[in-house]
N, C-alpha and C positions, 0 to 999 in steps of 0.2 A: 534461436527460438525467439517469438514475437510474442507481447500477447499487450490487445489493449481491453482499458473496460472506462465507460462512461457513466456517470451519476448527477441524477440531477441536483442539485446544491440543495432544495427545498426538502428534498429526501431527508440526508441528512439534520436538517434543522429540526425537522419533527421527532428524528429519532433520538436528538439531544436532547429537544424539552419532553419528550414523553420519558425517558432512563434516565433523566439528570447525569451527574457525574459518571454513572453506569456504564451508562452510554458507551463514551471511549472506552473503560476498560473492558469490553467486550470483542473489540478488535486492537488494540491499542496497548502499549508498554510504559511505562510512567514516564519515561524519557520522552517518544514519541509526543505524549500526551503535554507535556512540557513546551513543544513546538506546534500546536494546536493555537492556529490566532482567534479562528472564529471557523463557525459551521462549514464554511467553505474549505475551509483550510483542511478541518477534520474528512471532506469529502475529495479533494482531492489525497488524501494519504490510501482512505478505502479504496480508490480505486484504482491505484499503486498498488495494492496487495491482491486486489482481484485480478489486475494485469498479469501480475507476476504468477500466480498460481495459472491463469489461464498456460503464460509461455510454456511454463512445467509442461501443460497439457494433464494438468488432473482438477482444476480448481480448486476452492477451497474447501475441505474437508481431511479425509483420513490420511491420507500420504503428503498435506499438506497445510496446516493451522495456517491462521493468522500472525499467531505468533513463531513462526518459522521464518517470517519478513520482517525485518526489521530497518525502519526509516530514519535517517539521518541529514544533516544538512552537511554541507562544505561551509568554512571561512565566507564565501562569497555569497550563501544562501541556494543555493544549488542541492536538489534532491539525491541522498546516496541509499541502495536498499542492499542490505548484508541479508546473507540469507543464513540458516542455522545450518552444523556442522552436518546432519541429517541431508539436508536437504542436496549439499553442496554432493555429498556423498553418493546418495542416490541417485542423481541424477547427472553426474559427473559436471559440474557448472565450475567452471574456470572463471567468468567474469560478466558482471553485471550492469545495465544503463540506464537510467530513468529517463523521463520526461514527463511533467506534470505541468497540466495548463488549464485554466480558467476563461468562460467565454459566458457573459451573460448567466445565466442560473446552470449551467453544468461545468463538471470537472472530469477532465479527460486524463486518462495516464496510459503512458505507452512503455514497456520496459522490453528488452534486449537481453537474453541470456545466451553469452556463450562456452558452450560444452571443450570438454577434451577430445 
């Protein structure tokens, strides 16, 4: 299963200075929020979790939070997204792959879920 989602970088910015701190934690886990450089940063992770709930095929909502994705780096800096025991459950997901990329004012993420 595929799923991408695009955002525009300036999006985010407005929704940091309008929620301050809030902001993140409205999509976001303190770790995650930990690897947040700047507005950009924080917009590609959103659309890493909007990705991943599209692959699901339900988006974000009831059979799938925000906080059901969880985003991680590699040693090398490299995006890793662990999904929650729920989720993996449900949906029977064996193994997950990101990709997250920056081009001018948007942030693209393409994630890879494969099932049992």
């Amino acid at each position: 299963m595929i799923g991408i989602d695009l955002i525009k970088t300036s999006r985010m910015e407005r929704f940091m200075e309008r929620f301050g701190d809030k902001a993140l934690q409205k999509f976001l886990s303190q770790d995650e929020i930990n690897l947040v450089k700047n507005y950009k940063t924080a917009a590609g992770f959103w659309a890493t979790k909007e990705a991943t709930s599209k692959a699901l095929g339900v988006g974000i909502g009831k059979e799938c939070s925000f906080f059901d994705i969880t985003i991680s780096k590699t040693d090398k800096g490299a995006p890793i997204i662990k999904l929650s025991d729920k989720i993996i459950h449900n949906f029977n997901i064996r193994d997950t792959s990101v990709s997250i990329t920056h081009d001018g004012e948007y942030a693209i993420a393409v994630t890879a879920l494969q099932t049992l």
